[in-house]
ROLO-138160 format. One record per residue (C-alpha): residue in one letter; x negated, y negated, z negated. Coordinates in Angstrom, 1 decimal. Example, Ala and Ser with C-alpha at 12.3 -4.5 7.8 and 13.67 -1.06 7.14 Angstrom:
! residues 2
+------+--------+--------+--------+
! type !      u !      v !      w !
+------+--------+--------+--------+
!    a !  -12.3 !    4.5 !   -7.8 !
!    s !  -13.7 !    1.1 !   -7.1 !
+------+--------+--------+--------+
END
This chain:
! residues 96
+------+--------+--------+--------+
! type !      u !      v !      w !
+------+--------+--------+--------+
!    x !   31.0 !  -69.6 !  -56.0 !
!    x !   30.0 !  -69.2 !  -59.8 !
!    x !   30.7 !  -65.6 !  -59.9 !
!    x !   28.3 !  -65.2 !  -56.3 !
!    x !   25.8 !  -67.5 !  -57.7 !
!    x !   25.1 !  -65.4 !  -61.2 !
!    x !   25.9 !  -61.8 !  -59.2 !
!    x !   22.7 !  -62.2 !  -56.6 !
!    x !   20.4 !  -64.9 !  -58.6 !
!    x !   21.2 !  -67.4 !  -55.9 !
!    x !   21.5 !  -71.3 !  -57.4 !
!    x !   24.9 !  -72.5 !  -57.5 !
!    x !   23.7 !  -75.7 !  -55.9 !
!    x !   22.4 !  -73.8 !  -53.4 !
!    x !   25.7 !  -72.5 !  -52.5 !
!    x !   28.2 !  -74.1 !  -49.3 !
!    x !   31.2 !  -75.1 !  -50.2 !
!    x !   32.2 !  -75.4 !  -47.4 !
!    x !   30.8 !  -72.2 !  -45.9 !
!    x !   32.5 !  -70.4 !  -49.3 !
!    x !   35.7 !  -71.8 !  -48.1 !
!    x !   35.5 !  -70.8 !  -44.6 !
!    x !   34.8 !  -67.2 !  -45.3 !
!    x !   37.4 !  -67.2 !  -48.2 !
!    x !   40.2 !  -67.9 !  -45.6 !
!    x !   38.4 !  -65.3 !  -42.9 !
!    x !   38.7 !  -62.6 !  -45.7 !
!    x !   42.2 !  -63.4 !  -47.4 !
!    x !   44.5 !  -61.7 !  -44.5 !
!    x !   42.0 !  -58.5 !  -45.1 !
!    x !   42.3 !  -58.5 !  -48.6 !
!    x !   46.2 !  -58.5 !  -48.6 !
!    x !   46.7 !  -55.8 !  -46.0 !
!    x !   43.7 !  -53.7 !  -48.2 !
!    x !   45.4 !  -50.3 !  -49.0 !
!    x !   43.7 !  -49.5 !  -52.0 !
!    x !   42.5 !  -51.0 !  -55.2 !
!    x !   38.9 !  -49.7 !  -54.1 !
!    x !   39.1 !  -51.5 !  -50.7 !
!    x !   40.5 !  -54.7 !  -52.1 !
!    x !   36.9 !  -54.2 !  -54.5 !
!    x !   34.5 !  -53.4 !  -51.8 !
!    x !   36.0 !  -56.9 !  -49.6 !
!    x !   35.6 !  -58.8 !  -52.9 !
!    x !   32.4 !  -57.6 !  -53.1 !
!    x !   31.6 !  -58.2 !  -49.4 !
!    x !   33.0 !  -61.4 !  -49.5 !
!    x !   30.9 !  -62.4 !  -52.4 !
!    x !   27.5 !  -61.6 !  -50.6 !
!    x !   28.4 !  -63.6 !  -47.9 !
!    x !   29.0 !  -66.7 !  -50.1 !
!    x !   26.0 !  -66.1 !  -51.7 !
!    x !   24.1 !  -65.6 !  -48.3 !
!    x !   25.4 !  -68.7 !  -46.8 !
!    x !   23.1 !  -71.4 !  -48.7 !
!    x !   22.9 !  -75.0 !  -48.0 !
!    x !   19.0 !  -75.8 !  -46.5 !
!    x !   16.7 !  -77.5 !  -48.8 !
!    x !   16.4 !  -81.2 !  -47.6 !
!    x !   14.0 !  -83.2 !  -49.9 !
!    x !   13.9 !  -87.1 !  -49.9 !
!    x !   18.0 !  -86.8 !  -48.7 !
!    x !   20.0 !  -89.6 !  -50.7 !
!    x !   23.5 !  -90.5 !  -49.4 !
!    x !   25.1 !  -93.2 !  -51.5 !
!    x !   28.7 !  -93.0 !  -51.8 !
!    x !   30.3 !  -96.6 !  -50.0 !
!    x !   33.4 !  -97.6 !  -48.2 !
!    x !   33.0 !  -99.5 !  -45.3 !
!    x !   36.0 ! -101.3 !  -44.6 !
!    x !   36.9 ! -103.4 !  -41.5 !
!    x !   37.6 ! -106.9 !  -41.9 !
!    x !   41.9 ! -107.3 !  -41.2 !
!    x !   43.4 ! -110.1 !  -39.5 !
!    x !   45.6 ! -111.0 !  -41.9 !
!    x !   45.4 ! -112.7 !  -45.2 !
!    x !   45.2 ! -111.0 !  -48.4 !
!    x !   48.6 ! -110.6 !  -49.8 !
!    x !   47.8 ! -112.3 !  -53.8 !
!    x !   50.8 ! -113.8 !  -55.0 !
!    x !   54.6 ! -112.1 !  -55.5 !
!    x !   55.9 ! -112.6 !  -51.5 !
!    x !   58.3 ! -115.3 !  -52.2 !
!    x !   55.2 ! -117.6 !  -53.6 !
!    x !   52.6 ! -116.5 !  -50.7 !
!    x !   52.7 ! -118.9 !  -47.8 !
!    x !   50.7 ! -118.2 !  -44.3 !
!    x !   47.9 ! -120.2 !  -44.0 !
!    x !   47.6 ! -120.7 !  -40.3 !
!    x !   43.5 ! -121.3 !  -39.7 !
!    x !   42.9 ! -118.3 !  -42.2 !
!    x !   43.8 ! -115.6 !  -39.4 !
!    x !   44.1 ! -115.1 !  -35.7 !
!    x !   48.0 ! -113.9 !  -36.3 !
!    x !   50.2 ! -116.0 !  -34.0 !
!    x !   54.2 ! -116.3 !  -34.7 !
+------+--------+--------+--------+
END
C-alpha cells in the first residue's frame, strides 16, 4: 500500500485495505506461475495500479467509535476462586 501510495501520488489513507488485500490474493497464483523476471515485474506493477486505483470514497462528518456491545448472560459473574463462589439463586434465571 505504501509503495502504491508514493508510486501514483495517491494518499495512503485513501487507499482500501481491504480492496489491496483482495487483489493481492487475485494476483499471487499469477505471479508464481510468471515465467520470467520481466513478467513477475510488469504483474507487480499491474498489481500496484490497481491498489492505487481502488480508493476508499470520501465520506465527511463519518465518526464510528470503537465499542463492544455485549449481551447480558444468565449466569452470575464468576469473582471468587470456584471452591469460595456460591450460586446465588434470585441473581439468575439458571434452574438446577
Amino acid at each position: 500500500m505504501v509503495e502504491a501510495a508514493a508510486l501514483y501520488d495517491v494518499p495512503l489513507e485513501q487507499i482500501s485495505f481491504k480492496g489491496t488485500a483482495d487483489a493481492t490474493v487475485e494476483y499471487s497464483q499469477t505471479l508464481v506461475q510468471a515465467r520470467s523476471q520481466k513478467a513477475q515485474r510488469k504483474l507487480v506493477t499491474d498489481l500496484l495500479a490497481v491498489i492505487a486505483d481502488d480508493a476508499v470514497p470520501e465520506r465527511p462528518g463519518r465518526c464510528e467509535p470503537r465499542a463492544v456491545k455485549r449481551l447480558p448472560k444468565t449466569y452470575p459473574v464468576l469473582n471468587k476462586p470456584r471452591r469460595q463462589f456460591r450460586e446465588i439463586p434470585h441473581r439468575n434465571r439458571h434452574w438446577k
